[in-house]
C-alpha positions in Angstrom: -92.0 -21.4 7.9 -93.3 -19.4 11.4 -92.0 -20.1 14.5 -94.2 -19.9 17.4 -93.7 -17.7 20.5 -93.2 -20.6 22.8 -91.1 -22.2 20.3 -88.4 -19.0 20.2 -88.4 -18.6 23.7 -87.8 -22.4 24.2 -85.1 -21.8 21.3 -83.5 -18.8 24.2 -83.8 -20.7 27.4 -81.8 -23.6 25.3 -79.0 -20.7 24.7 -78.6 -19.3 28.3 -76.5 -22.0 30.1 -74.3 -21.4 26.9 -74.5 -17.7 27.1 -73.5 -18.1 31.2 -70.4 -20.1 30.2 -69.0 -18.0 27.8 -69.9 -14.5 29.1 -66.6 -12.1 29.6 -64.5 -15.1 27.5 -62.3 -15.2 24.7 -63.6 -16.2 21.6 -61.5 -16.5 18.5 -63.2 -16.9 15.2 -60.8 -17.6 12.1 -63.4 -15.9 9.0 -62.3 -17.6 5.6 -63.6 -20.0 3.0 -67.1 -19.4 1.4 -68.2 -17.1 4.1 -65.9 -14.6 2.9 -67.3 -14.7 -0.5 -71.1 -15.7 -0.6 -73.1 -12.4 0.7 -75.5 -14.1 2.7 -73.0 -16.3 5.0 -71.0 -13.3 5.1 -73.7 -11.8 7.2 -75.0 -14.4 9.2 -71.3 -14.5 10.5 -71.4 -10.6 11.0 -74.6 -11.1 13.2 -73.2 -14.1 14.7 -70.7 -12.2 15.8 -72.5 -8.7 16.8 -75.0 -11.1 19.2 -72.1 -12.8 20.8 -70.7 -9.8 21.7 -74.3 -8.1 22.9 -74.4 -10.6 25.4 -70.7 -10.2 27.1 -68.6 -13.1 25.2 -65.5 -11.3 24.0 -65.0 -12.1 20.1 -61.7 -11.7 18.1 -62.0 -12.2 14.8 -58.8 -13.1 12.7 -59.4 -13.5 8.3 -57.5 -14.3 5.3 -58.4 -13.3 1.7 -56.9 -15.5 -0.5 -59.7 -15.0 -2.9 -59.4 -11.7 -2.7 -55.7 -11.8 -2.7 -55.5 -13.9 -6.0 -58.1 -11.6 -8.0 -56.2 -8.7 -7.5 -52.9 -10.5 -8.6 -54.8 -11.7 -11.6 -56.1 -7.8 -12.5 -52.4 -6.9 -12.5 -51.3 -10.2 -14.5 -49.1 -11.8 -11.8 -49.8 -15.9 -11.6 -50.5 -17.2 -8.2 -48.5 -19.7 -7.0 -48.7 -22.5 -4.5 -46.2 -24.6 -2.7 -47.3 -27.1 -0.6 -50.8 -25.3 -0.1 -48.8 -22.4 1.1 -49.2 -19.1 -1.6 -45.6 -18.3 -2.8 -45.0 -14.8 -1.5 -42.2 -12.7 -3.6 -42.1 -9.3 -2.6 -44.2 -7.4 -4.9 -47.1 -10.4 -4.0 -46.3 -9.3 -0.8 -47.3 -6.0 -1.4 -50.4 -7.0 -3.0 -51.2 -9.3 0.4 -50.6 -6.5 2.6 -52.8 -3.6 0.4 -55.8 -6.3 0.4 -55.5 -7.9 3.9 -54.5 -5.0 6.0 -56.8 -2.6 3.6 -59.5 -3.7 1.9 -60.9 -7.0 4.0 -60.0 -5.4 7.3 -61.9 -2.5 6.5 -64.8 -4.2 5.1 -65.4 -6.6 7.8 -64.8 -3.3 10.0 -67.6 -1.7 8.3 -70.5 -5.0 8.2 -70.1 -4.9 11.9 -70.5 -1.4 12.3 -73.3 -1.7 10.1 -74.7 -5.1 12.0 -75.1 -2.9 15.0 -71.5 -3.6 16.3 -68.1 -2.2 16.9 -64.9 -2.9 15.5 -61.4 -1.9 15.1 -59.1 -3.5 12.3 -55.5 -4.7 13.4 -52.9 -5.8 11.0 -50.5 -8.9 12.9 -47.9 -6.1 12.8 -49.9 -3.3 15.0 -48.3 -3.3 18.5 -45.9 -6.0 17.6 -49.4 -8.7 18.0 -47.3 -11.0 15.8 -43.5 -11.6 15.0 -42.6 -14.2 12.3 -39.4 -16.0 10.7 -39.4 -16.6 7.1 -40.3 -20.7 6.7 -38.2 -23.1 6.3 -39.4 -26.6 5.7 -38.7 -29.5 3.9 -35.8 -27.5 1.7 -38.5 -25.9 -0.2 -38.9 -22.1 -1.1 -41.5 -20.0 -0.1 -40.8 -16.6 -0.4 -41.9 -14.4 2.0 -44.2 -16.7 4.3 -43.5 -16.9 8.0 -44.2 -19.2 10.9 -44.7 -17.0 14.2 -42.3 -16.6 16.7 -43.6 -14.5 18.8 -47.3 -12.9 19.7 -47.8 -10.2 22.1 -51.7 -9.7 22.6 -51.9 -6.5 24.6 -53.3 -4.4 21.4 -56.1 -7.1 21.1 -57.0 -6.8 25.3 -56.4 -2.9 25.2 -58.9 -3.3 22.1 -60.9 -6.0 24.2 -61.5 -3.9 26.9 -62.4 -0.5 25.2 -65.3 -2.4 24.4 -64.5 -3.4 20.8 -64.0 -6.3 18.2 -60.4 -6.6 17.4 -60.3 -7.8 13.3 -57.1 -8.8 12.6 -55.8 -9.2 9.5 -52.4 -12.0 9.6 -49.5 -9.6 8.0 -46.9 -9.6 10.4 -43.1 -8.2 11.3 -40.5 -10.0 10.6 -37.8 -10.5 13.5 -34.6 -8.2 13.5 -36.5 -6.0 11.2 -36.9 -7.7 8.4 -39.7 -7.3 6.3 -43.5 -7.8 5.9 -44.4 -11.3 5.9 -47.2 -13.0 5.3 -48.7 -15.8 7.6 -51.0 -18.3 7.2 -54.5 -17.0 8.8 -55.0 -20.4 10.5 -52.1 -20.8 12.3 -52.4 -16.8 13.4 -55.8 -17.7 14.9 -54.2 -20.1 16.8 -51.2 -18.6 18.4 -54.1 -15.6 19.3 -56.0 -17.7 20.8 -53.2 -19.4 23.2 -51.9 -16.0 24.0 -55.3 -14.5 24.6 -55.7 -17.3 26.8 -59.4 -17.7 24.9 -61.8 -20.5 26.2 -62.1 -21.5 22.6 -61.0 -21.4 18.6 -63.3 -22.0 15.8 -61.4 -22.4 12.2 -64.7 -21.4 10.0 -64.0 -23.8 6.3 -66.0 -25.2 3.3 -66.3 -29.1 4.9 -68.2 -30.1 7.6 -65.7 -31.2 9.7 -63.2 -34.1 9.8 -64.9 -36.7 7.8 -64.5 -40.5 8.2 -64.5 -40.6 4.3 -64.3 -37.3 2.3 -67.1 -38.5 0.0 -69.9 -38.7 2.5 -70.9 -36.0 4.5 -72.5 -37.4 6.8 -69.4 -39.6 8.6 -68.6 -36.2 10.2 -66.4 -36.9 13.3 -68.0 -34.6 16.2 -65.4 -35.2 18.8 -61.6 -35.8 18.2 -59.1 -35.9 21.1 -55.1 -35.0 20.8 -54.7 -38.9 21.6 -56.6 -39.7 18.3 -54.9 -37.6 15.7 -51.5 -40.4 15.2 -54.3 -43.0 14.9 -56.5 -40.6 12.3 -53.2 -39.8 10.2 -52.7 -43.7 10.0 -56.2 -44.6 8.9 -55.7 -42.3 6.3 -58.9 -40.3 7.5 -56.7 -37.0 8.4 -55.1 -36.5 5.4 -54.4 -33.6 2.7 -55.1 -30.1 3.4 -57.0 -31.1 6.8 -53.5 -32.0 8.5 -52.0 -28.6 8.8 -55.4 -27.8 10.0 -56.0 -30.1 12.6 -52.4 -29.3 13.3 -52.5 -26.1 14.8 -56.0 -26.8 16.7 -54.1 -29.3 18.2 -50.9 -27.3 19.1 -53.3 -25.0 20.5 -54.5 -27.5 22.8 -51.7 -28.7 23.9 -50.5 -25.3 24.8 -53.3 -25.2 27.3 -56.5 -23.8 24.7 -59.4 -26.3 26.1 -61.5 -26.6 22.8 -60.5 -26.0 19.2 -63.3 -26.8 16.4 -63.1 -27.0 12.3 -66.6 -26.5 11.2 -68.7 -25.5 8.1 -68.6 -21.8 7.1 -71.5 -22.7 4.5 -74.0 -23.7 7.2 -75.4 -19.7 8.2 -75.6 -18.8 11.6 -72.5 -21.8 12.4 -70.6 -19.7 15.0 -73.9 -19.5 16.8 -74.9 -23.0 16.6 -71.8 -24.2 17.8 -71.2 -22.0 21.0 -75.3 -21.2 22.3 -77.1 -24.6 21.2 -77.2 -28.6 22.5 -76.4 -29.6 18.8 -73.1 -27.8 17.8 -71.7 -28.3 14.6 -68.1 -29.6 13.0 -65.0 -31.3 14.7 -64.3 -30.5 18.1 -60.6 -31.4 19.2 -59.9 -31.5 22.7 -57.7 -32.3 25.4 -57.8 -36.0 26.5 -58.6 -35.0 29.7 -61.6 -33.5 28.7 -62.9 -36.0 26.4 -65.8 -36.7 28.3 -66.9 -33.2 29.1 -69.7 -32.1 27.0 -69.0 -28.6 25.1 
């Protein structure tokens, strides 16, 4: 299908009062789920991202690679295991986590955006001390070496920010009183960034559309959720499973002062840029309550 002239430059002028709010802001973008894997949303992303920056909103892009994680584990015949959603994390799976995060994904998502017409510079969580982590403790249950953060110092992400460049940062970080490696959960990581980058907004890229009214029907997406609604959500049963330690950190984001957090649909190309330079936006937007009348 063509698209006329008038119709793209109608399609532009829509974009600028969006590309006037977030010019010179923060931007964080947690990259996971099927956009990771499937070679076409992997570049739209990569584009997404490379355009954002072209037209002065700063992007930081944090990832995990838990596909990428578990086929390597399988190749060397170690089972991955889960607790609680959470991938155990003994030491030599640790080793495995920090060769593919900090090495392989990094550098690959390094290299599309070079190759996109951007330019990037990978970061592991432990560069610069970005993130300190204690091992988690929670509900009695072992989880290996999986951390909560503790502590995140963004000044290797500005100094990156300001040379110009994408910071990609892959969530390994240091342990506190120099204990080892640890692995975090990307989610979380992309939320502590984005409080301590002080970003105008986090986007959590997954494989649903959003918070759903009822997980069987796409279309009951939830556009707009405030931190007053999320008690009320859990009780309904609507925010429930794997979406709670989501919505979780979006919303400990927000109430650390972040003023928009959104879960939205990594399978729908071009997302990042629907959601930030259009009237339509996409996915679950959590805010604070005392901007729940302010449009996006």
């Amino acid at each position: 299908m063509s698209i006329s002239n008038g119709h793209k430059a109608e399609i532009l002028l829509e974009a600028l009062p969006y590309i006037q709010k977030y010019r010179g802001k923060t931007i964080v973008v947690k990259y996971g789920g099927n956009a990771m894997i499937d070679e076409g949303l992997k570049n739209a992303v990569i584009r997404d991202i490379v355009l954002l920056t072209l037209v002065g909103v700063r992007v930081v892009v944090v990832h995990g690679g838990g596909p990428e994680i578990s086929s390597m584990l399988k190749k060397i015949g170690k089972q991955s295991t889960f607790v609680n959603g959470l991938r155990y994390t003994d030491e030599e799976t640790m080793d495995i986590v920090q060769m593919v995060l900090c090495g392989k994904v990094n550098k690959d998502l390094v290299s599309l955006i070079g190759k996109a017409g951007g330019r990037a510079v990978g970061l592991a969580g432990m560069d610069g001390g970005l993130f300190t982590a204690r091992r988690l403790v929670r509900d009695g249950l072992d989880y290996g070496l999986v951390a909560e953060i503790v502590k995140t110092d963004p000044l290797v992400v500005l100094d990156t920010l300001e040379k110009g460049y994408i910071p990609v940062v892959s969530t390994v970080a240091r342990g506190v009183d120099d204990e080892p490696a640890f692995n975090v959960n990307a989610d979380t990581a992309a939320a502590a960034l984005a409080v301590a980058l002080h970003a105008e907004k986090l986007i959590l890229l997954t494989d649903v559309r959003g918070l759903l009214r009822d997980p069987a029907d796409e279309n009951s997406l939830i556009p707009e959720v405030s931190l007053s609604d999320i008690e009320d959500l859990k009780a309904a049963g609507i925010l429930s499973g794997g979406m709670i330690p989501k919505v979780q950190c979006m919303a400990d984001a927000v109430s650390a002062g972040l003023p928009r957090a959104n879960i939205q649909d990594g399978r729908v190309p071009h997302s990042v840029l629907i959601e930030l330079l259009s009237d339509d936006g996409v996915g679950t937007m959590l805010i604070a309550d005392a901007l729940k009348k302010e449009a996006k």
